[in-house]
N, C-alpha and C positions, 0 to 999 in steps of 0.2 A: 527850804520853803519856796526859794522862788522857782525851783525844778519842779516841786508838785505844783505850782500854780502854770507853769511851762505847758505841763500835762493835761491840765482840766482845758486849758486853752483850748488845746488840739486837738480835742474831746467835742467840741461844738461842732455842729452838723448842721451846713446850710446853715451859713453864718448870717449871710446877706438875703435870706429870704424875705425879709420883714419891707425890705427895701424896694424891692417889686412891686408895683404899682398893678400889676394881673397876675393873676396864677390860674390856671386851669388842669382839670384832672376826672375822675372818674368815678363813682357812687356803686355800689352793690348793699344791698338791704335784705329784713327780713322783718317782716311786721305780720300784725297781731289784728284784727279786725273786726267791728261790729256794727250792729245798728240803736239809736238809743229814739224809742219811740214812745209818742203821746196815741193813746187807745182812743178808740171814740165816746160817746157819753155814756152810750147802750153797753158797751161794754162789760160793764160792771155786773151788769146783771144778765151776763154773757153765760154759756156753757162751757165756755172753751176760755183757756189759760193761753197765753202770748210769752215766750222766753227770745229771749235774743241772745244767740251763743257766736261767742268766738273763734276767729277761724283765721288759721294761720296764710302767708301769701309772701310774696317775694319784690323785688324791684332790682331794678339797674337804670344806670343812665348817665350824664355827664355833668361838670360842675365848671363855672365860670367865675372867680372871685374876685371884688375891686377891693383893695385894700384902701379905705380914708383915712389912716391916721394909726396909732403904734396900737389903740384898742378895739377900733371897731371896724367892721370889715362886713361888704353888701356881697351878697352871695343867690347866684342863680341856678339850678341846678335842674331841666326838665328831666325828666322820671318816666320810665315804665312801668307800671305797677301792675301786679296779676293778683286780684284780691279778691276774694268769695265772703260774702257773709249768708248766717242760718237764722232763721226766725222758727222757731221750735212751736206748736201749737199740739195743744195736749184737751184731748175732752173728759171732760169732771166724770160725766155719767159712763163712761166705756172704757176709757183710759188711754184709746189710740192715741200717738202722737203724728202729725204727719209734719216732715223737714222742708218747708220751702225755701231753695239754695238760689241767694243771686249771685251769679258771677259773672265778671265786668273786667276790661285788659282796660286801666286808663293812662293817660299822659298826664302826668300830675306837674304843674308848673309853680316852685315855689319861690317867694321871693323873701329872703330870711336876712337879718341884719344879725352878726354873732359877735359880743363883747367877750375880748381876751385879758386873760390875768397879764402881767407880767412875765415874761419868761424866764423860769429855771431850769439850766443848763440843756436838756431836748426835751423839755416838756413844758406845757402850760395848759390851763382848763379855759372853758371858755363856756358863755351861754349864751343862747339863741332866740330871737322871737319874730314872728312876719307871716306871711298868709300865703295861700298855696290856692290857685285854682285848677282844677281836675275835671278832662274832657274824655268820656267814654268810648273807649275807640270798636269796640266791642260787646255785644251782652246776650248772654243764651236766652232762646225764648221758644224754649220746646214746648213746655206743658202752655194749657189754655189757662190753668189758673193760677199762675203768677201772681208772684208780687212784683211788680212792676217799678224802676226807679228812673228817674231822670238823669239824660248823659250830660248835665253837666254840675258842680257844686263849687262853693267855695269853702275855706277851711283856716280858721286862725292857728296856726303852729307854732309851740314853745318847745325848749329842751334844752339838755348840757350835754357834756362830753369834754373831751380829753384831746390835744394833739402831741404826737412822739415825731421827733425830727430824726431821725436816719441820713446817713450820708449820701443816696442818692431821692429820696423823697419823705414825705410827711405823708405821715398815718392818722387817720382822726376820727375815732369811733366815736360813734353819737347817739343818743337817748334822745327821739324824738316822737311829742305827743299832739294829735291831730284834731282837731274836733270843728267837725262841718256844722254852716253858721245858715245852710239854707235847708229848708223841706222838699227831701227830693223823693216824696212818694207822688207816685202817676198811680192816682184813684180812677178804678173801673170798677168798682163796684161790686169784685167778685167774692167770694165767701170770704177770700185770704184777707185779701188788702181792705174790704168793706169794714173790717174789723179796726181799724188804724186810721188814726187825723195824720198824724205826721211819723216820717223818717230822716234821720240825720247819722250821717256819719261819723262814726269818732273812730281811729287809729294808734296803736302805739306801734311807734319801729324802730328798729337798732341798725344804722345806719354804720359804714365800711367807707370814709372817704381817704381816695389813692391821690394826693397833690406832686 
């Protein structure tokens, strides 16, 4: 008995992590993207149908952690994000759809507080909640009839996930969901956007963090 408990011992990886008062590391991402919009009054009695489709996008960037205590832990991590969403518009009487594509390279800055279980043996769950604001560093503006969005929002973010302790680093893949708290449509009034009071961002990502 006590040679197998000898063994689990020696089995522990990054015994003294917890102990660190900073840890820092790296993020790679892949997230899922859309837009969630209120129509305008006239709308209803509109010609044209409004879909807001899904569009996949990526991220990287780095992670800085303060651990306060054995279960809760302030975590900063700014982000590159390269994220496109579709607003789909479809006409009743023709059938044409036309795809108006916004895409937008932003810095998303979030500031998240993540509550951890208990730890068993290299592993323990954990979940997360805090807010993210996101500044556009980029955004195409080919065509004249855009939809048009504002470069900057903010974003209240929750989610879980999992951390696995490895003998030189911890692994912590993460379920993270996004949902923007401001209206960031820029109304000009053209056929596209004349159609829409508000846009608001919402996210989900599966998140890669290397500690």
């Amino acid at each position: 008995m006590s040679f197998a408990q000898h063994l689990r011992g020696n089995d522990i990886n990054l015994r003294n992590y917890d102990e660190q008062k900073l840890h820092y590391g790296f993020v790679l991402g892949l997230n899922f993207s859309r837009f969630h919009f209120q129509p305008q009054g006239r709308y209803a009695t509109s010609d044209t149908i409004v879909q807001a489709k899904i569009s996949p996008g990526f991220a990287l960037g780095l992670l800085g952690a303060l651990h306060l205590n054995p279960w809760w832990e302030m975590r900063l991590a700014p982000t590159a994000s390269f994220n496109e969403r579709v607003l789909e518009y479809t006409s009743l009487s023709s059938g044409n759809k036309v795809n108006k594509l916004v895409e937008a390279t932003y810095i998303d800055l979030p500031l998240l507080f993540r509550f951890k279980s208990s730890r068993r043996g290299n592993a323990r769950m954990f979940m997360l909640i805090g807010a993210s604001a996101s500044f556009a560093l980029s955004r195409k503006v080919e065509e004249q009839d855009l939809v048009r969005v504002k470069p900057f929002d903010v974003a209240i973010e929750f989610g879980f996930g999992m951390e696995k302790f490895f003998p030189m680093f911890k692994f912590a893949p993460e379920l993270r969901f996004s949902q923007g708290i401001m209206n960031v449509l820029e109304q000009d009034g053209n056929a596209y956007s004349g159609q829409l009071k508000a846009l608001y961002n919402q996210r989900v990502s599966l998140y890669f963090f290397f500690e």
